[in-house]
N, C-alpha and C positions, 0 to 999 in steps of 0.2 A: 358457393364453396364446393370448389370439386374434390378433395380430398378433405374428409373431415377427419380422420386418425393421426395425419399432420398436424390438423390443428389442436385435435387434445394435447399432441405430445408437446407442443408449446403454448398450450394454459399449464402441462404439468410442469413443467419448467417455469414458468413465471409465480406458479401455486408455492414450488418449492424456496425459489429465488427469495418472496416473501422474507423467509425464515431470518438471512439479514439484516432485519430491522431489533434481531432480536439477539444479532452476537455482539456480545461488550467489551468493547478494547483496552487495554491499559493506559492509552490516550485519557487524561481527561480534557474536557470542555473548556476555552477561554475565562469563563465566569467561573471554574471550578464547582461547580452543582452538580455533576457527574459524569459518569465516563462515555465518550461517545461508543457508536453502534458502525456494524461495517456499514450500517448503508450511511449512514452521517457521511462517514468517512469517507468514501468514493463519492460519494457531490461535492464536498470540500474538496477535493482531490482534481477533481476538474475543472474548477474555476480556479483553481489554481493555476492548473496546465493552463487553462488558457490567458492568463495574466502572465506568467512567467516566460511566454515564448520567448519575447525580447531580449531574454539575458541567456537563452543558452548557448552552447559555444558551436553547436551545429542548427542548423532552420530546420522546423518541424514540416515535412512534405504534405502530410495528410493528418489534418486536424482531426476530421471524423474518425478515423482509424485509431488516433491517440486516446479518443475520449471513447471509443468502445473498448481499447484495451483496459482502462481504468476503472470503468462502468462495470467491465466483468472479473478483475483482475480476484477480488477475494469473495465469490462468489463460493469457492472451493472451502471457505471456512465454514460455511453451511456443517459439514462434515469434520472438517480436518481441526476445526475452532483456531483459536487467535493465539500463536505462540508469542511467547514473549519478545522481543528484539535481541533484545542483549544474555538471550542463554547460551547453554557452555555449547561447544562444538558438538557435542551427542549430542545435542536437544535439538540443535537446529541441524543435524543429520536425519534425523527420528522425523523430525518437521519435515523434510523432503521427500520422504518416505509417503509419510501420511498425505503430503497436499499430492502426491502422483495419484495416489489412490482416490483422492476426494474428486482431482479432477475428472480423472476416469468416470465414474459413479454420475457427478452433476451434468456432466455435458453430454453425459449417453443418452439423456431423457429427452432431450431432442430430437429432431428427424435429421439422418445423417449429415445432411450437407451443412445443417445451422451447426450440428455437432463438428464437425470437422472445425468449420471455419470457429467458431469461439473457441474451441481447444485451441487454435492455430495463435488467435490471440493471446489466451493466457502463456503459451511457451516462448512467443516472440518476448513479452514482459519479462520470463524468466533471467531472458538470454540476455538482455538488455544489452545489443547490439545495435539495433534502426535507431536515428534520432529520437522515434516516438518513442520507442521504448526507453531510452535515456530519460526521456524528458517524464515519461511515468512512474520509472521507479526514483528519482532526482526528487518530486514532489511526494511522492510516495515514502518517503525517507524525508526530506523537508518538514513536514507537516510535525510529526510529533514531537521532534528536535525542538519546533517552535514552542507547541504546546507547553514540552515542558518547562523551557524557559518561562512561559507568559504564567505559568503558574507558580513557579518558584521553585523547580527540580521538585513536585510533589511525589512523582513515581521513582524519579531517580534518584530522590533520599529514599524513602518507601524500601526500594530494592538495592539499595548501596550502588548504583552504577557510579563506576569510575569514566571521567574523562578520557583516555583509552579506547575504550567499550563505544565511544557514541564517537569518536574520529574514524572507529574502523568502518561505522555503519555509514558514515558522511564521505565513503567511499564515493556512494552512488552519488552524491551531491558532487562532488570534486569532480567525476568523467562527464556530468552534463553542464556547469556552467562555474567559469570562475569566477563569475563575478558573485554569485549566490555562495560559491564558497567561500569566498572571502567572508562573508557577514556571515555567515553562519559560525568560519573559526570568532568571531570578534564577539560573538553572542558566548559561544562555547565556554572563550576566557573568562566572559565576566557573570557566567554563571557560576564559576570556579571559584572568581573571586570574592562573590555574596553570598557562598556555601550552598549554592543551591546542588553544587555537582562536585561531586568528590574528586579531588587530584589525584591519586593514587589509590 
């Protein structure tokens, strides 16, 4: 090993990354036994991606590149912690604030060029412009939609979320795959309609 201060700086990175096993989402679990953790979350999150290629409305170029954007995408909650989905427009202003800063902070711990390029991927997710990135935050947004359904709206009675609130956030589902949107409105209804999720 010719440089070993490279390589501290990515054990401290992977010392810190750790911490992820240990931030709890509002997500709960299919079995409903409790709430998953970010790192749950981004391994779900990529077998996803890579099941779902088939239906989105643009082809994924570079898989690898998909699955590190997702691998690292909330890495930044280390710091920044897990906002809620459906808070008011301040909060997810406030949120954007704090995840600039987190990213800043996590990804400097790095040696510059791993720092550059994983920053480069969390900002591409932000942007959610490249296929990959459609396709990561489409499952990224997918995932707990589901959850909540499979559990019976537990969070989204829990917090009163209205129907409204989870169409704006199925945003991202609707720009990566119509066909995923389509099931996800027909999930939506009849979560609505077995009171799992508030109409109004």
């Amino acid at each position: 090993m010719n440089d070993y201060s490279r390589f501290e700086k990515q054990l401290s990175f992977l010392r810190e990354i750790d911490k992820a096993k240990s931030i709890f989402r509002n997500t709960i679990l299919f079995d409903s036994s409790r709430r998953e953790n970010d790192a749950e979350h981004s391994w779900h999150m990529a077998i996803c991606a890579m099941i779902f290629t088939e239906y989105l409305n643009e082809p994924v170029n570079n898989m690898g590149r998909l699955l590190q954007m997702i691998m690292l995408h909330d890495v930044i909650e280390i710091y920044a912690g897990d906002t809620f989905a459906y808070g008011t427009a301040e909060e997810l202003s406030v949120k954007n604030e704090r995840e600039m800063a987190a990213a800043d902070k996590i990804y400097s711990l790095l040696p510059k060029d791993q720092a550059k390029e994983f920053r480069s991927l969390w900002e591409e997710f932000e942007a959610s412009a490249t296929p990959e990135a459609k396709c990561a935050r489409l499952v990224d947004t997918f995932m707990p939609v589901y959850h909540n359904y499979m559990t019976k709206g537990q969070k989204w009675r829990e917090f009163g979320v209205t129907k409204d609130k989870v169409l704006k956030r199925c945003e991202y589902i609707k720009n990566g795959s119509d066909e995923l949107y389509k099931f996800i409105l027909n999930i939506i209804d009849d979560a609505v309609k077995n009171g799992y999720l508030a109409a109004k």
